[in-house]
LOMARTOR-592469 format. One line per 10 residues: their letters; for each residue y, z negated, x negated of C-alpha. Coordinates in steps of 0.5 Angstrom, whole numbers, plus 500, padded with zeros to 3 digits. Example, Ala and Ser with C-alpha at 12.3 -4.5 7.8 and 13.67 -1.06 7.14 Angstrom:
% LOMARTOR-592469
as> 491:484:475; 498:486:473
END
This chain:
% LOMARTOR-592469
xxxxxxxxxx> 216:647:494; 210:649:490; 203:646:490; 203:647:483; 211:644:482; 209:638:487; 203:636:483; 208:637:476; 213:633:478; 208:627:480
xxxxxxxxxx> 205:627:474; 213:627:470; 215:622:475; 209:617:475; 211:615:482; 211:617:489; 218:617:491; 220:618:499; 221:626:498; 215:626:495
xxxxxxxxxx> 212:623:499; 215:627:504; 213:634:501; 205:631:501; 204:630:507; 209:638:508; 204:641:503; 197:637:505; 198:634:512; 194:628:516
xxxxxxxxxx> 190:629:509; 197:627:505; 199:622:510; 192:618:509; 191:619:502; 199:616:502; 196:610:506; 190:609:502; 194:608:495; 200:603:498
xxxxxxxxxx> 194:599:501; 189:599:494; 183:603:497; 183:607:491; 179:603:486; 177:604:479; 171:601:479; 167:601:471; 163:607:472; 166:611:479
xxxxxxxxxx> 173:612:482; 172:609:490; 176:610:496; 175:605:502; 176:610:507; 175:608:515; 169:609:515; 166:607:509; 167:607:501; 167:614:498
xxxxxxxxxx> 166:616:489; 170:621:487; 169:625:481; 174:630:478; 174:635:485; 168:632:488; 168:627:494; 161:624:498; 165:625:504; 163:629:510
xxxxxxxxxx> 169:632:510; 168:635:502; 160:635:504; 161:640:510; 169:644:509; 168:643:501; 175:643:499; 180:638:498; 179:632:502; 185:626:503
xxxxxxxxxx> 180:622:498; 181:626:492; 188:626:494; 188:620:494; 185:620:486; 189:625:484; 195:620:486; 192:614:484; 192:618:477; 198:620:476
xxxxxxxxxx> 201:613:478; 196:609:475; 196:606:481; 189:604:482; 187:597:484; 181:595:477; 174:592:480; 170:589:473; 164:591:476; 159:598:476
xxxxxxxxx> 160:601:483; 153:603:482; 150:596:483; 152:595:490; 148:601:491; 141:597:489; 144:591:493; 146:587:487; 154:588:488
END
């Protein structure tokens, strides 16, 4: 399957079926296989102001096509967190904090 067939058909189906999920981690690897992990236990968080995934080694914003992780930063490109977005997305699976993610950074969160 396409890149571009994937990606409609997630956004028609609003879900992850198992073929899909399948074609995902064909299509984009380990990254698709973490950004799957990710969604199915609720590290993609909608916080008031950004769009966060936990990853394994700290929390990660991600905005449209750009992510603060060494991966994006040093490869560019797509990373499993804006993966994981993309999905969150289209499923409308992201776990909702009520608070500003960018208070945690002044120590308030």
């Amino acid at each position: 399957m396409e890149t571009e067939e994937f990606w409609r058909k997630i956004r028609e189906e609003k879900a992850l079926s198992p073929a899909l999920r399948a074609e995902l981690v064909r299509v984009y690897g380990e990254r698709g296989r973490k950004a799957i992990d990710a969604l199915d236990k609720g590290r993609v968080m909608k916080f008031r102001d950004f769009i966060v995934v936990r990853g394994s080694s700290g929390d990660y914003v991600v905005e449209e096509e750009f992510c603060t992780c060494q991966d994006y930063l040093y490869r560019g490109g797509c990373c499993w967190h804006i993966l994981a977005v993309r999905l969150a997305t289209l499923c409308d699976t992201f776990l909702t904090v009520d608070e500003w993610y960018q208070e945690k950074w002044k120590g308030k969160g």
